[in-house]
C-alpha positions in Angstrom: 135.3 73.8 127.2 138.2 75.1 125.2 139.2 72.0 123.2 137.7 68.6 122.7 140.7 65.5 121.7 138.2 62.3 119.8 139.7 59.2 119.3 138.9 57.6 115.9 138.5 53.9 116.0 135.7 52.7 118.4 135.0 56.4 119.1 134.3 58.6 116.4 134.2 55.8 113.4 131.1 53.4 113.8 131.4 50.4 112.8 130.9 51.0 109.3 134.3 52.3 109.3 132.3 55.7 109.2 131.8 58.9 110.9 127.9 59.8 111.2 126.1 62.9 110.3 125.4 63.6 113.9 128.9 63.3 115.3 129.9 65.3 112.2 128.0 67.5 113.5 128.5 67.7 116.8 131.9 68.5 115.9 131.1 71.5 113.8 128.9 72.7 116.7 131.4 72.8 119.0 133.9 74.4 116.5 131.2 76.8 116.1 131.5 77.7 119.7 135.0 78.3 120.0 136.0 74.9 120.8 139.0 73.6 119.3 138.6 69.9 118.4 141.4 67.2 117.6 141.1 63.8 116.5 143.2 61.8 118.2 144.7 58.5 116.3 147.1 55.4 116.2 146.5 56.0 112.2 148.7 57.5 110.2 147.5 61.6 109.4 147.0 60.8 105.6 144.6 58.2 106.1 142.9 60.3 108.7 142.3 62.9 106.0 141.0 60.9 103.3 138.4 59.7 106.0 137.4 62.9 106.7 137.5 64.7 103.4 134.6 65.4 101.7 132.6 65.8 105.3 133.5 69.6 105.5 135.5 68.4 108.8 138.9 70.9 109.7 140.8 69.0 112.9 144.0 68.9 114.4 145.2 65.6 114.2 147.2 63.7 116.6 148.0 60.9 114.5 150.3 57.4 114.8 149.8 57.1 118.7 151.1 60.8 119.1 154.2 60.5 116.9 152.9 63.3 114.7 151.0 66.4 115.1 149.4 67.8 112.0 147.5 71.3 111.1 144.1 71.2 109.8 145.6 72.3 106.6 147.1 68.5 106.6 150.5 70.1 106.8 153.2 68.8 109.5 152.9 70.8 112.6 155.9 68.2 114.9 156.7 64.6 115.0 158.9 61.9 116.9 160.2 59.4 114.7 161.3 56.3 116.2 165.1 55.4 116.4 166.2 53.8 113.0 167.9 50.8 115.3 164.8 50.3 117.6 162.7 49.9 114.0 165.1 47.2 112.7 165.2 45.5 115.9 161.6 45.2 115.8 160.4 44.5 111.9 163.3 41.7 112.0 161.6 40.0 115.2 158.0 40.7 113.6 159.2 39.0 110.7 160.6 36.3 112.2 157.8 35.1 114.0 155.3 35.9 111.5 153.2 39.0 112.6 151.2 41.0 109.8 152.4 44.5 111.0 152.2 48.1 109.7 154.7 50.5 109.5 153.9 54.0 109.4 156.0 56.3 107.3 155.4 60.2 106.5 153.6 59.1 103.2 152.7 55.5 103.5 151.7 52.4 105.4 154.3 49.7 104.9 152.8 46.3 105.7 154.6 42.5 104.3 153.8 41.6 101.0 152.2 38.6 102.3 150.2 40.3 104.5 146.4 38.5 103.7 148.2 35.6 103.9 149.7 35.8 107.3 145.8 36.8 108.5 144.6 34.1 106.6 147.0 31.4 108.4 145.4 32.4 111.8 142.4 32.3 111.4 142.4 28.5 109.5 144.3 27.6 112.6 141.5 28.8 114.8 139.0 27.3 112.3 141.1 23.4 112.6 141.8 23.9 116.0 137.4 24.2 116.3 135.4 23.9 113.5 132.6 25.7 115.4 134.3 28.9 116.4 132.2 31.8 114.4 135.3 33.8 112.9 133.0 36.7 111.5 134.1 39.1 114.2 137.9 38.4 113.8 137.0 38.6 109.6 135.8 41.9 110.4 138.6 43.0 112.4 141.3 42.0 109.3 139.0 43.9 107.0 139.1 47.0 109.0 143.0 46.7 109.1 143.2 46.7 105.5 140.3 49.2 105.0 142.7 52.2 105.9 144.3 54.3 102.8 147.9 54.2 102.0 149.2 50.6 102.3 152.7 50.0 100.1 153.5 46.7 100.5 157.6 45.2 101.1 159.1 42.1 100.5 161.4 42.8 103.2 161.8 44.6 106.3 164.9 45.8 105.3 163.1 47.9 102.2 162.3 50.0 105.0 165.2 50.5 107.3 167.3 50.6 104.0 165.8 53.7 102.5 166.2 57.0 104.6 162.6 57.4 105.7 161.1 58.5 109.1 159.2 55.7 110.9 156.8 56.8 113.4 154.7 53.8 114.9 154.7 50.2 114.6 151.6 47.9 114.8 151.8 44.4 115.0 148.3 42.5 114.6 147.8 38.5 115.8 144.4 36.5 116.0 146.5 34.5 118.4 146.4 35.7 122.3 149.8 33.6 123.2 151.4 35.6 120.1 150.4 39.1 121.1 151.5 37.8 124.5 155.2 37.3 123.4 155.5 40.2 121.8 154.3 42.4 124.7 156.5 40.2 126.7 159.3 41.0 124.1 159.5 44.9 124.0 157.7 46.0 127.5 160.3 46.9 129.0 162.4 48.6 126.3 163.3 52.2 128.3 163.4 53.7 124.6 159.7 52.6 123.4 156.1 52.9 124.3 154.2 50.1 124.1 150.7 50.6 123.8 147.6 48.4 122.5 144.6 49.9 120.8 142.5 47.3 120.0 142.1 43.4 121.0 144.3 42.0 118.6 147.6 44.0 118.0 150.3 45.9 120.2 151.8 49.4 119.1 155.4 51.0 119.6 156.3 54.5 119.0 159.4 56.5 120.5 159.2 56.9 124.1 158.5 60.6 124.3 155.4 59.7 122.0 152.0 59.5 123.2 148.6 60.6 122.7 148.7 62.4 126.2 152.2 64.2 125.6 150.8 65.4 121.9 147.8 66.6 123.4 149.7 69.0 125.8 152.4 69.9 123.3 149.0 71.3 121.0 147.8 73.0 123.7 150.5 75.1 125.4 150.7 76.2 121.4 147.1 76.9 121.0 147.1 78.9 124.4 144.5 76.3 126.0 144.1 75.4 129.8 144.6 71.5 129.7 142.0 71.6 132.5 139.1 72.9 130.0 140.2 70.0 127.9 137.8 66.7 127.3 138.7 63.5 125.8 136.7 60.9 123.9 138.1 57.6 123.8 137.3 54.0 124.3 140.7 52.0 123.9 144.0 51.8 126.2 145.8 54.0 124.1 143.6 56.8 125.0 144.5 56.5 128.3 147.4 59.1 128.3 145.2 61.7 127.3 142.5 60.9 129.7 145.1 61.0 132.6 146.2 64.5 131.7 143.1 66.6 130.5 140.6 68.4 132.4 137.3 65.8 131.4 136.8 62.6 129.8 134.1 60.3 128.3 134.4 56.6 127.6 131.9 54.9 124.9 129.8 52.0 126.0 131.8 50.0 123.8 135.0 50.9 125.7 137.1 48.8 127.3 136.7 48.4 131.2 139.7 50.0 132.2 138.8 53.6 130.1 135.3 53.2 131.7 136.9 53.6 135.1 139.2 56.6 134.9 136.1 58.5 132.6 134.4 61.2 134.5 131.4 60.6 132.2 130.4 57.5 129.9 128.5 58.3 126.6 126.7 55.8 124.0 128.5 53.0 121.5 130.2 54.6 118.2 127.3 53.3 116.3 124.7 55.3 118.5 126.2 58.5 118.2 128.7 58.3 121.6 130.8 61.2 120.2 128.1 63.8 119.5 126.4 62.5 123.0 129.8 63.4 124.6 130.1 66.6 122.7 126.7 68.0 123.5 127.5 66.7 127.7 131.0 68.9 127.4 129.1 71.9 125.7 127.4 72.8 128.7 130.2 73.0 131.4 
C-alpha cells in the first residue's frame, strides 16, 4: 500500500472525541513502512492539529471537506476558497431561518453568537413536542460540535463576508429533519457548490472543485503515488469521493449503509479500534 487517506469523525476519533493508542499506532506502523498516511476531514486543519499534537502523529491533512490541503509541518500546501457571493448567499439564508452553522476561515471557526441558544431551541422543541424522547444522543452530538478548537463567535454574517477573509466550507447543523431537508432542497443544485453531509444532523458546502476525493488525487500525483495502491477509511457520505477514486476502501461498523456498500472491506466501530484493524488488513496487500 503506498498511502492510507483516514477520515476523522466516526473513523479515527472514538467517541470520546479521541484517537486511541492502538490506532495511533497503527498509524505510525504504517508510516514506518513507507506508507504515507492522510487524515482526511470536514474540520478545519488547525483544529485537526491540536487533536493530534502531543500524540507524536505527522499527517497530511485534507481538511474542510477538501478545501485545503496542509503539510505535516501544519503549513498550507493548496486550497479552494469558496466564492465570496456564494458565502453571503448562504450565511444570510442560514441566518434567516435560524441554523447554528460554522464557517471555516484560514484561522478560525466562525459560528453565531447565539449559537447554544439556537441548539438549545431544538432540542426543547423535540422535548414539548414528546416529553419522552431521550435527547442524550442529540446532547452529545451538540457537544461534539462545540468540542472542536478555534470557534470566534459573530453577531452577524456580514462580520464575515465584510472582512477580506478566505472561507473554505460551510456547515449548517439542525436537530430538525424537515430543516436539514430545506436546506438540501435550497442549494442542491447550485452548479457552483458541493453539497455534502457528514454526519446525521448538518449539510456542508464547499466550492465545487472541492472534495475529499479531488484533494486526495491532487496529494498524490504530488507525492508520486499510484491512486490504485491507495486505501481509504471512512464511515460518513462525505468520504464517498475518496472511496470512489482510490485503489481500496474500509467502512467502520458504525458507518453509514451507503459507505458499507461501495467498501471493499468493513473494519470494527471507532471505539473498537476500526482504524488500526483497517490499517493492519491494508498492510498485507
Amino acid at each position: 500500500m503506498d498511502m492510507i487517506a483516514i477520515d476523522l469523525d466516526g473513523t479515527l476519533l472514538n467517541s470520546a472525541n479521541e484517537i486511541s493508542p492502538n490506532n495511533r499506532e497503527a498509524i505510525q506502523r504504517a508510516q514506518s513502512k513507507g506508507v504515507e498516511v492522510v487524515i482526511a476531514t470536514g474540520r478545519a486543519s488547525f483544529d485537526v492539529h491540536n487533536l493530534v499534537s502531543g500524540l507524536d502523529l505527522h499527517t497530511w491533512v485534507i481538511a474542510a471537506n477538501g478545501a485545503t490541503i496542509h503539510r505535516p509541518d501544519g503549513t498550507l500546501f493548496s486550497s479552494i476558497p469558496m466564492e465570496k457571493a456564494d458565502v453571503t448567499e448562504i450565511l444570510e439564508w442560514l441566518e434567516e431561518k435560524e441554523f447554528y452553522y460554522e464557517a471555516i476561515d484560514d484561522a478560525e471557526i466562525l459560528t453565531p453568537q447565539n449559537a447554544r441558544e439556537l441548539m438549545n431551541i431544538e432540542l426543547d422543541r423535540i422535548r414539548s413536542a414528546n416529553p419522552k424522547t431521550d435527547l442524550t444522543k442529540l446532547e452529545k452530538a451538540a457537544q461534539k460540535q462545540f468540542s472542536q478548537s478555534g470557534f470566534s463567535p459573530v453577531d452577524s454574517y456580514k462580520e464575515i463576508v465584510d472582512k477580506h477573509r478566505n472561507v473554505y466550507n460551510i456547515l449548517a447543523f439542525s436537530f430538525e429533519e424537515e430543516k436539514l431537508r430545506k436546506g438540501w432542497e435550497r442549494f442542491k443544485d447550485y452548479t457552483d457548490l458541493t453539497l455534502v453531509s457528514s454526519a446525521n444532523h448538518n449539510f456542508e458546502l464547499e466550492h465545487r472543485l472541492a472534495s475529499k476525493g479531488n484533494a486526495l488525487v491532487e496529494l498524490a500525483q504530488q507525492l508520486n503515488r499510484s491512486i490504485e495502491r491507495i486505501a481509504v477509511i471512512g464511515d460518513s457520505l462525505n468520504d464517498l469521493s475518496m472511496m470512489n477514486v482510490a485503489g481500496y476502501s474500509a467502512a467502520m461498523e458504525n458507518a453509514k449503509d451507503e459507505v458499507k456498500e461501495v467498501c471493499h472491506f468493513h473494519t470494527k466501530t471507532n471505539d473498537e479500534d476500526g482504524v488500526a484493524h483497517a490499517i493492519d488488513h491494508f498492510l498485507t496487500l
